[in-house]
PDB file with SEQRES, HELIX, SHEET and CRYST1 records, atoms N, CA, C and O in Angstrom:
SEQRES   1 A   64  UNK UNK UNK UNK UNK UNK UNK UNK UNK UNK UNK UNK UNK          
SEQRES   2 A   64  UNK UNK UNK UNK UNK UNK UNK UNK UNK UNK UNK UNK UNK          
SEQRES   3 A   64  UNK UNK UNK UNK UNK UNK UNK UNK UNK UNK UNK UNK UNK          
SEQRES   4 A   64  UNK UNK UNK UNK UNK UNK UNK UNK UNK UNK UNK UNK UNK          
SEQRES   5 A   64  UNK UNK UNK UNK UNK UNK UNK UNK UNK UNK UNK UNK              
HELIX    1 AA1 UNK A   47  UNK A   55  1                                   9    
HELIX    2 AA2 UNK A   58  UNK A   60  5                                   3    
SHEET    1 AA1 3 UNK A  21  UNK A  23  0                                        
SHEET    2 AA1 3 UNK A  35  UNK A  38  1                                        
SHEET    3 AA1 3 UNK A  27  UNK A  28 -1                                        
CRYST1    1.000    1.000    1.000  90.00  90.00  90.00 P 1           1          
ATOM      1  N   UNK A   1       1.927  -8.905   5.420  1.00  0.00           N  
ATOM      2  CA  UNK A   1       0.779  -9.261   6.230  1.00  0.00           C  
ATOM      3  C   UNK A   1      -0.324  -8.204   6.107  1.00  0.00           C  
ATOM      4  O   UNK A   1      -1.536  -8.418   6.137  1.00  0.00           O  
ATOM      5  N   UNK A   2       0.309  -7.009   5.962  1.00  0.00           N  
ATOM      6  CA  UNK A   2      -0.966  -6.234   6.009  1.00  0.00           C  
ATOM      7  C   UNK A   2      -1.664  -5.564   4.655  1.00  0.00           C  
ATOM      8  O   UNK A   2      -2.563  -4.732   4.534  1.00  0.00           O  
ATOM      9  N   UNK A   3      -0.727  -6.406   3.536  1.00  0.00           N  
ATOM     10  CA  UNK A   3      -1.142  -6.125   2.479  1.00  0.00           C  
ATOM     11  C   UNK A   3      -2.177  -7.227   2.019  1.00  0.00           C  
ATOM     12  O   UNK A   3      -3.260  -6.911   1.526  1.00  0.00           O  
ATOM     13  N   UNK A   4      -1.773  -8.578   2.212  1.00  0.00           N  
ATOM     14  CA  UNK A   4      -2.886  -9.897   2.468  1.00  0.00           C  
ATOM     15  C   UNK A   4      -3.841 -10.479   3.649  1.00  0.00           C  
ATOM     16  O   UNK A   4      -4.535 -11.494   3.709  1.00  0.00           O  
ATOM     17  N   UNK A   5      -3.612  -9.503   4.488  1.00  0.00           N  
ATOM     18  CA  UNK A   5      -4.447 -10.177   5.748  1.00  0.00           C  
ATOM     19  C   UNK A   5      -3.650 -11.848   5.990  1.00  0.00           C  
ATOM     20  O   UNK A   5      -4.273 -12.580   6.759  1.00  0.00           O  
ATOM     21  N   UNK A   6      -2.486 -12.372   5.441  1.00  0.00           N  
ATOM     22  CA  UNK A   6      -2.263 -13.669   5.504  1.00  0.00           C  
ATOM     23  C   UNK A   6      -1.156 -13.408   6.444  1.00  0.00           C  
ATOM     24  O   UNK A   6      -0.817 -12.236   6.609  1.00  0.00           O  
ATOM     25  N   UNK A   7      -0.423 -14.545   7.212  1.00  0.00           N  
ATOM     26  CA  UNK A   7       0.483 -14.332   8.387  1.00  0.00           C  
ATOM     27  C   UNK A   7       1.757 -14.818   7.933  1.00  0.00           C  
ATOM     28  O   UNK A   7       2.831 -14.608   8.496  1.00  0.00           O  
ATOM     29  N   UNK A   8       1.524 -15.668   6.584  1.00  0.00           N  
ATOM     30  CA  UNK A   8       2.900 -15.865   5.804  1.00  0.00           C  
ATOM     31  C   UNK A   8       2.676 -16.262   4.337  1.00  0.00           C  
ATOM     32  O   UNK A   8       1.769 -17.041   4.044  1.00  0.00           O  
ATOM     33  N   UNK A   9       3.593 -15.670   3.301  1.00  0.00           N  
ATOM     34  CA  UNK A   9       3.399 -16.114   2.019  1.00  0.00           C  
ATOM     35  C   UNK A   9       2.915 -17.650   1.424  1.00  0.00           C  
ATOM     36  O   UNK A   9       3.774 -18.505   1.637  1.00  0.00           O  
ATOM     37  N   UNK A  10       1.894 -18.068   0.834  1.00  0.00           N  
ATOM     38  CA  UNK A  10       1.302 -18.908   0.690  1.00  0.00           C  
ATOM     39  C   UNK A  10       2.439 -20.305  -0.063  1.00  0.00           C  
ATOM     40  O   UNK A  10       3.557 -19.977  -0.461  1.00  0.00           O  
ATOM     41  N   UNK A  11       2.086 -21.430  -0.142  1.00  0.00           N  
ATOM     42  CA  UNK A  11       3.420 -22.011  -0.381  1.00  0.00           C  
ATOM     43  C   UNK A  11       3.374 -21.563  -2.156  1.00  0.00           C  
ATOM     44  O   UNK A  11       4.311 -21.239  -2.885  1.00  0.00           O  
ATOM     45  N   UNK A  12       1.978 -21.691  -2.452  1.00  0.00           N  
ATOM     46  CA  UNK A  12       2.042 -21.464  -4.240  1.00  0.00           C  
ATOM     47  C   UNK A  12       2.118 -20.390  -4.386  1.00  0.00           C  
ATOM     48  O   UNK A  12       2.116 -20.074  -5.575  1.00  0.00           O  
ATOM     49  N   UNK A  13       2.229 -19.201  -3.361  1.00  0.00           N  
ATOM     50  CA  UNK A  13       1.873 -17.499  -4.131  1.00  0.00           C  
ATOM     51  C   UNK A  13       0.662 -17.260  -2.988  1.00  0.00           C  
ATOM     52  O   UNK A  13       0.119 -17.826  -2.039  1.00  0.00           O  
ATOM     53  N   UNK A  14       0.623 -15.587  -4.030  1.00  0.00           N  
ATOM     54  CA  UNK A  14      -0.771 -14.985  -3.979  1.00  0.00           C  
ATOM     55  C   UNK A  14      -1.418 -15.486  -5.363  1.00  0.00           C  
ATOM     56  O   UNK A  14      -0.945 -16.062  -6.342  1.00  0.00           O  
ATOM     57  N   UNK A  15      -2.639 -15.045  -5.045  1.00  0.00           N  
ATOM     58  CA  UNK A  15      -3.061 -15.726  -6.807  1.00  0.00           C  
ATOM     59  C   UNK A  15      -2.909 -14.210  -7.319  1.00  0.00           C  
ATOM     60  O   UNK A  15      -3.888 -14.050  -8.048  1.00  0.00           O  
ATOM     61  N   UNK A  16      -2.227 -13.117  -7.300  1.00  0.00           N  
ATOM     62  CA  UNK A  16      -1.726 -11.735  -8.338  1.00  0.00           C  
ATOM     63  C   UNK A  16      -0.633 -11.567  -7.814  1.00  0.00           C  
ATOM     64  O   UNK A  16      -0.015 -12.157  -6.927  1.00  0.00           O  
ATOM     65  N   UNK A  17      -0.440 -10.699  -8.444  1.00  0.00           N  
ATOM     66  CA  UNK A  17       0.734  -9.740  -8.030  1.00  0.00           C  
ATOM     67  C   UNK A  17       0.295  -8.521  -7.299  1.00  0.00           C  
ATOM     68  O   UNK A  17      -0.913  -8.289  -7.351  1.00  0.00           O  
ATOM     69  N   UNK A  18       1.099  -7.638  -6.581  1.00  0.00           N  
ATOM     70  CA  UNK A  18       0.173  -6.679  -5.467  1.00  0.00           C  
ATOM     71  C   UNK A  18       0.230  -5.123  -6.840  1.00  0.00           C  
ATOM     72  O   UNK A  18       1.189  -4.925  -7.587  1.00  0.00           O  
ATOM     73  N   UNK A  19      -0.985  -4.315  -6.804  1.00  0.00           N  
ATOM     74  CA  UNK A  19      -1.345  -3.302  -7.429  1.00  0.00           C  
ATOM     75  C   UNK A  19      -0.782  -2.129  -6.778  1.00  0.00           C  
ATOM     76  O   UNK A  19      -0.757  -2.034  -5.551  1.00  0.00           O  
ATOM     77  N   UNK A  20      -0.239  -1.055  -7.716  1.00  0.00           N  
ATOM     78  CA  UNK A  20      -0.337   0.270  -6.770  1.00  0.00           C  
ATOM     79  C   UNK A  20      -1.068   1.159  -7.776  1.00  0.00           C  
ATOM     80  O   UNK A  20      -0.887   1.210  -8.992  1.00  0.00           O  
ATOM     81  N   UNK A  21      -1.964   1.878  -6.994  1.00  0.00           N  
ATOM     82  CA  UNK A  21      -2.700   3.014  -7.457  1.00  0.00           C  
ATOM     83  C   UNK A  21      -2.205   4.033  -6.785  1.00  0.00           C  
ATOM     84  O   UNK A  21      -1.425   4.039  -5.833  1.00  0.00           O  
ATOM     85  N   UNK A  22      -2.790   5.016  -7.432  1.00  0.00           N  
ATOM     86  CA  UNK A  22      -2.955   6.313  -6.824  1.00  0.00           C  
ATOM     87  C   UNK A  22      -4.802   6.877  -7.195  1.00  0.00           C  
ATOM     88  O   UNK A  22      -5.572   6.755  -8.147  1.00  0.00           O  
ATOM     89  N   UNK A  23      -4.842   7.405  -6.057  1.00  0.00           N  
ATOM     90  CA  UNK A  23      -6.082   8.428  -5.897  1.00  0.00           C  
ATOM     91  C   UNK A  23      -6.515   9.283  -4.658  1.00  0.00           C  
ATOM     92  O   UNK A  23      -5.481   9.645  -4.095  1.00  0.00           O  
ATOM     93  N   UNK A  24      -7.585   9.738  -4.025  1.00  0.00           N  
ATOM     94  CA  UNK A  24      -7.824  10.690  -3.211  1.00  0.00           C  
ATOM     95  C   UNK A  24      -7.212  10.397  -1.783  1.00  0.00           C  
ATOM     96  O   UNK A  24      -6.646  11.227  -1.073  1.00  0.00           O  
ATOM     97  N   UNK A  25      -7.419   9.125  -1.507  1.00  0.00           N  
ATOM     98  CA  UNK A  25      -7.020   8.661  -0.006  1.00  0.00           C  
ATOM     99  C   UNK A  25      -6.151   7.421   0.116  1.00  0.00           C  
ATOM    100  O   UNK A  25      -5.765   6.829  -0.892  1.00  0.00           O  
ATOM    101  N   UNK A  26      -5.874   7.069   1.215  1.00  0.00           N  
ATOM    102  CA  UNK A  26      -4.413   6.002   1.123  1.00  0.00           C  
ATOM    103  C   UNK A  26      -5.127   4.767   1.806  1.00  0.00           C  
ATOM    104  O   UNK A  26      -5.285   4.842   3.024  1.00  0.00           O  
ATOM    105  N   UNK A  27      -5.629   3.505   1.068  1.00  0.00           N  
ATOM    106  CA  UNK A  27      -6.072   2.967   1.565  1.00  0.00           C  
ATOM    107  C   UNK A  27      -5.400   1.450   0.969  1.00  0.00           C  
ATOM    108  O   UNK A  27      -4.608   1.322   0.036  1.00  0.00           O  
ATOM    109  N   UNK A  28      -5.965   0.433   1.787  1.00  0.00           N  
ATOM    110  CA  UNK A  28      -5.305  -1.090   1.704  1.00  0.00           C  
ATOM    111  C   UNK A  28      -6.799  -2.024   1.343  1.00  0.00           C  
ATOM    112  O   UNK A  28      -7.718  -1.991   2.161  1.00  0.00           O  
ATOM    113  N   UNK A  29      -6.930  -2.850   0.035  1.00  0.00           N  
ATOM    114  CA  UNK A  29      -7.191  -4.059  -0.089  1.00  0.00           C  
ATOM    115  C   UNK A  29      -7.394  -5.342   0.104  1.00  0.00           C  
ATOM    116  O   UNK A  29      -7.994  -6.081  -0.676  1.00  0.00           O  
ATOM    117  N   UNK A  30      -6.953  -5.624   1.044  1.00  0.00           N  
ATOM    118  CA  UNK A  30      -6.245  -7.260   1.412  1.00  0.00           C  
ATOM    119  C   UNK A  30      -6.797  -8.273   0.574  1.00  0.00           C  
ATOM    120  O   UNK A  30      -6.093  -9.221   0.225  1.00  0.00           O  
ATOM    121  N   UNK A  31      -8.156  -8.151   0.165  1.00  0.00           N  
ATOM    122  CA  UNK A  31      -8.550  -9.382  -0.746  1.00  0.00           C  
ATOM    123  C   UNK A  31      -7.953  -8.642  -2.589  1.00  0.00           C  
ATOM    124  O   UNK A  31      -7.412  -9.424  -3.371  1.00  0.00           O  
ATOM    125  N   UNK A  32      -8.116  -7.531  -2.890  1.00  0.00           N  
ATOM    126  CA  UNK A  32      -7.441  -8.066  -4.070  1.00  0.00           C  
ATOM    127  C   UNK A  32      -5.940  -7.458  -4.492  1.00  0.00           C  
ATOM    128  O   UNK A  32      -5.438  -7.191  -5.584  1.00  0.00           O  
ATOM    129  N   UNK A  33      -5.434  -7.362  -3.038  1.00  0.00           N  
ATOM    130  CA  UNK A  33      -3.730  -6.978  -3.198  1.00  0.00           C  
ATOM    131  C   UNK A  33      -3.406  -5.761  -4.120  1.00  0.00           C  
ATOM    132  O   UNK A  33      -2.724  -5.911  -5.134  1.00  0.00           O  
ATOM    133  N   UNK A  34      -4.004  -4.338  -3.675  1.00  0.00           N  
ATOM    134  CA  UNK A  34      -4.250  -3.471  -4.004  1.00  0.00           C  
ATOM    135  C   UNK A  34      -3.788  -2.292  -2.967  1.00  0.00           C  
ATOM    136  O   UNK A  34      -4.025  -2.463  -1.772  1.00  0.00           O  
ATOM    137  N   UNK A  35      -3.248  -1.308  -3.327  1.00  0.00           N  
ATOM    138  CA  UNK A  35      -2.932  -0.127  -1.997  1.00  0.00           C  
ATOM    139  C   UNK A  35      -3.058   0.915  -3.006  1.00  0.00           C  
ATOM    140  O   UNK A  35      -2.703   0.846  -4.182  1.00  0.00           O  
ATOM    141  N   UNK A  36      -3.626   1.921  -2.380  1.00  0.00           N  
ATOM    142  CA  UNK A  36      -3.788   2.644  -3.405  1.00  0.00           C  
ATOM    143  C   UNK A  36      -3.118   4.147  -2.410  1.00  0.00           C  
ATOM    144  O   UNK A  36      -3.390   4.361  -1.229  1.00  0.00           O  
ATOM    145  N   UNK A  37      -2.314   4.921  -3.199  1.00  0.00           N  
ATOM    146  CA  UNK A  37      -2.109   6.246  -2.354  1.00  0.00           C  
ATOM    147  C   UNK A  37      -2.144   7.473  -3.087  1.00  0.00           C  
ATOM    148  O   UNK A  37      -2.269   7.722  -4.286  1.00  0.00           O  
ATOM    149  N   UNK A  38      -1.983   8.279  -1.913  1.00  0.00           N  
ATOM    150  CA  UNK A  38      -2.570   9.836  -2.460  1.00  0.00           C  
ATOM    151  C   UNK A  38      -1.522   9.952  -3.449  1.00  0.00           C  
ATOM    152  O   UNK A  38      -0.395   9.458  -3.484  1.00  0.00           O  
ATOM    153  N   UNK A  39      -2.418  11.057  -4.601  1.00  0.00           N  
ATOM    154  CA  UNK A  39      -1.328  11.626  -5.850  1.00  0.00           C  
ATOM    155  C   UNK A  39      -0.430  12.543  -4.706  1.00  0.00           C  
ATOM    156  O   UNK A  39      -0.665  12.600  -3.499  1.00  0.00           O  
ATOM    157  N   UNK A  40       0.824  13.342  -5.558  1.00  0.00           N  
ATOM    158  CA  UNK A  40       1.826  13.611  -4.750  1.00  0.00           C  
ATOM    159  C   UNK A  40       1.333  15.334  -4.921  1.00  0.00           C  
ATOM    160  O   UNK A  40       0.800  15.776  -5.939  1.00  0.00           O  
ATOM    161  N   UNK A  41       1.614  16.054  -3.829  1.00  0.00           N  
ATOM    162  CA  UNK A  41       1.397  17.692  -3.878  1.00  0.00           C  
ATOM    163  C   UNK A  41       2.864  18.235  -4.378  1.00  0.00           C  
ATOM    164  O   UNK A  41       4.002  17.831  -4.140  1.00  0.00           O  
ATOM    165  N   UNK A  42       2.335  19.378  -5.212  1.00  0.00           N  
ATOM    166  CA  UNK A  42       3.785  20.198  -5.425  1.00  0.00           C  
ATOM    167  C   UNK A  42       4.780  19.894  -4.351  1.00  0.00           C  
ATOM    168  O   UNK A  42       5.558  19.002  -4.689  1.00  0.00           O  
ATOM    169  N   UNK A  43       5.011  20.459  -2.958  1.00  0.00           N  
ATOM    170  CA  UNK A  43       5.639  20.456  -2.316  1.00  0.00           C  
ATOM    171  C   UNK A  43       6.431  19.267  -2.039  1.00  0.00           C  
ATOM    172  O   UNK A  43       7.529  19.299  -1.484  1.00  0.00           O  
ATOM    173  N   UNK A  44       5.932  18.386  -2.378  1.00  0.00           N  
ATOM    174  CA  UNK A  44       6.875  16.983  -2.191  1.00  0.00           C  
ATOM    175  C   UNK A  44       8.002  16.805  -2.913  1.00  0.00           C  
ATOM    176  O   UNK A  44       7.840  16.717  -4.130  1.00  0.00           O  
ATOM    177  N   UNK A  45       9.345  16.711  -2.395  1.00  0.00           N  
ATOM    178  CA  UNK A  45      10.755  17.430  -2.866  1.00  0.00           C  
ATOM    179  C   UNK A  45      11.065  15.663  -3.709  1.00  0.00           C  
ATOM    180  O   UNK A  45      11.273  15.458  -4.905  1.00  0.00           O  
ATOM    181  N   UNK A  46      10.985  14.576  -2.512  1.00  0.00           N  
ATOM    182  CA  UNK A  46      11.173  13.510  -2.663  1.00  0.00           C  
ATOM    183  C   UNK A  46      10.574  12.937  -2.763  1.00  0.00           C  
ATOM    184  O   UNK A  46       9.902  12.630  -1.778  1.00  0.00           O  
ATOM    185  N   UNK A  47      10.250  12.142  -4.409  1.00  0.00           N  
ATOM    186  CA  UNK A  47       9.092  10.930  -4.112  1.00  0.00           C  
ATOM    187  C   UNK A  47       9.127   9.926  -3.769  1.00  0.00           C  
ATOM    188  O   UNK A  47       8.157   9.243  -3.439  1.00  0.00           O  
ATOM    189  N   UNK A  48      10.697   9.493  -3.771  1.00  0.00           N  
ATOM    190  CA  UNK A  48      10.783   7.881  -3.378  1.00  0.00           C  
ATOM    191  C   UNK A  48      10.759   7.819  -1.925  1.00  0.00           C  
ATOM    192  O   UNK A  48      10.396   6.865  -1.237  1.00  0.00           O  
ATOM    193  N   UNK A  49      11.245   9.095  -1.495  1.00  0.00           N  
ATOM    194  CA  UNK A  49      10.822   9.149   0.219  1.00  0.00           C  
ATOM    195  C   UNK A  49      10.261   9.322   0.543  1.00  0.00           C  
ATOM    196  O   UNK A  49      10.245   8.936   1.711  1.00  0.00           O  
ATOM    197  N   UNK A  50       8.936  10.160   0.038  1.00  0.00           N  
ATOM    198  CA  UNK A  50       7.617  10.292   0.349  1.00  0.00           C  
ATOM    199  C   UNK A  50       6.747   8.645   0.194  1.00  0.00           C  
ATOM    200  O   UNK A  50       6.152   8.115   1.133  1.00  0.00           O  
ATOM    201  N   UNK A  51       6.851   8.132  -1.031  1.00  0.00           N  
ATOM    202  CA  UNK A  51       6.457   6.807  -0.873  1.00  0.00           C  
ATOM    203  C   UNK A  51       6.319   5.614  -0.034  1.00  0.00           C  
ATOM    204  O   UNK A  51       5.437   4.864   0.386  1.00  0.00           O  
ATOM    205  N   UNK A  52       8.353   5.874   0.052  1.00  0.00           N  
ATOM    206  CA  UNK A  52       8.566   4.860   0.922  1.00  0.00           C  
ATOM    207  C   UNK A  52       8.090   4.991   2.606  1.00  0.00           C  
ATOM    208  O   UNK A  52       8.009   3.975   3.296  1.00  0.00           O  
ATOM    209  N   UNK A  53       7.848   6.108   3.060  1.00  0.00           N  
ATOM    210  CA  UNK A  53       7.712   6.366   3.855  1.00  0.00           C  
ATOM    211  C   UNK A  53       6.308   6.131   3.900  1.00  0.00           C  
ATOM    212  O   UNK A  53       5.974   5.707   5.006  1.00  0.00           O  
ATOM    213  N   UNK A  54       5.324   6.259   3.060  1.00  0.00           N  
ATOM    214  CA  UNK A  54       4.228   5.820   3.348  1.00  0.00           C  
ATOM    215  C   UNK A  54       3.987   4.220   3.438  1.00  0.00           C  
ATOM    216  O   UNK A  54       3.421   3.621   4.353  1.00  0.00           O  
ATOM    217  N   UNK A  55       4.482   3.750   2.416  1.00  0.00           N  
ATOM    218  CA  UNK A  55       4.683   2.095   2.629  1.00  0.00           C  
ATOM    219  C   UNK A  55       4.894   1.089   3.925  1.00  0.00           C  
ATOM    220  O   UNK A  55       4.348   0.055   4.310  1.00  0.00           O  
ATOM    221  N   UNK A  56       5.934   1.901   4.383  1.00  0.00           N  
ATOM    222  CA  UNK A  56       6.300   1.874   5.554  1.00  0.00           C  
ATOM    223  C   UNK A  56       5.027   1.827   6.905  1.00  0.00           C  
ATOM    224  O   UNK A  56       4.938   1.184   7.951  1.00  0.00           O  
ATOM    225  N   UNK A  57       4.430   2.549   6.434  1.00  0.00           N  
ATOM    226  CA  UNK A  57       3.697   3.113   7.441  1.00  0.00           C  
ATOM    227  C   UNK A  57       2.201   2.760   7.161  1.00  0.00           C  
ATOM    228  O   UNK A  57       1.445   2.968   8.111  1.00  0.00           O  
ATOM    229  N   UNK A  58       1.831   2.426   6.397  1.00  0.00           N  
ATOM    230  CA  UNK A  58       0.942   1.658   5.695  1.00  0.00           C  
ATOM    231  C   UNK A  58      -0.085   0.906   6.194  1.00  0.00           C  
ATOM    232  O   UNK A  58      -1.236   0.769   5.780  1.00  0.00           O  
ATOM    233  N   UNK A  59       0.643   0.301   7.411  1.00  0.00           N  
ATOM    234  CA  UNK A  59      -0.196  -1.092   8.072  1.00  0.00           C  
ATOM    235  C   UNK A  59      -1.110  -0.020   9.419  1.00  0.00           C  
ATOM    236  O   UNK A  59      -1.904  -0.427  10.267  1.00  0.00           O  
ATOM    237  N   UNK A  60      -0.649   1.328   9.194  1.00  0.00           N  
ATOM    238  CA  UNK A  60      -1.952   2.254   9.790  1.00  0.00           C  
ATOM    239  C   UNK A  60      -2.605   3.326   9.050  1.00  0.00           C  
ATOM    240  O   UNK A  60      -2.900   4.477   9.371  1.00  0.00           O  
ATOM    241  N   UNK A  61      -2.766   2.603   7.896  1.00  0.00           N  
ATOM    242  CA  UNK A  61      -3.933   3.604   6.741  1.00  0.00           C  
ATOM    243  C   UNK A  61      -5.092   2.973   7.545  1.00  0.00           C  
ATOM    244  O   UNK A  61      -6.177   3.436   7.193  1.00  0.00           O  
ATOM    245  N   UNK A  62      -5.129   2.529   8.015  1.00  0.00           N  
ATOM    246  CA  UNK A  62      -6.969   2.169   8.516  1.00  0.00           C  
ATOM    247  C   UNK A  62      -7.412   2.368  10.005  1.00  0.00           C  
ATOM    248  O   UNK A  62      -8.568   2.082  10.317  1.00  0.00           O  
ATOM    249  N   UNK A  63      -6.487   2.873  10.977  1.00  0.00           N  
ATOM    250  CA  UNK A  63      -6.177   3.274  12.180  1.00  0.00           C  
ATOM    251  C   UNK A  63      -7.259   4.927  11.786  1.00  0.00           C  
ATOM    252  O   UNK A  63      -7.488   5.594  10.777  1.00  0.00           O  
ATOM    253  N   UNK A  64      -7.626   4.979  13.135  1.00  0.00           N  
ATOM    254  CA  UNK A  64      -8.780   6.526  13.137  1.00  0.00           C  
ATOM    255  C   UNK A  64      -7.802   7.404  14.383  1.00  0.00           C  
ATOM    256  O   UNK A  64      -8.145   8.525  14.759  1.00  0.00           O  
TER     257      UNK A  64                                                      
END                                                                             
């Protein structure tokens, strides 16, 4: 939902597949199914837990 702004998977799809980027800030798409997140700092031991944990958490990249 908070990757499409939609409230349930469409019966045909999305018309893509969802993108992951990386760059300066962690932000969400909804029209072209895109999330893009920060590159990783030395210190980050775990990336799949650093990831997932952002994924997770995701649906407040746009929260102030």
């Amino acid at each position: 939902m908070w990757m499409s702004g939609s409230t349930e998977i469409p019966a045909v799809g999305f018309h893509k597949q969802i993108d992951i980027e990386f760059g300066g800030e962690e932000r969400v798409n909804t029209c072209a199914l895109c999330v893009t997140l920060k590159h990783l700092t030395p210190a980050v031991e775990d990336p799949v837990l650093y990831f997932t944990e952002r994924l997770i958490n995701s649906s407040t990249f746009g929260d102030m």
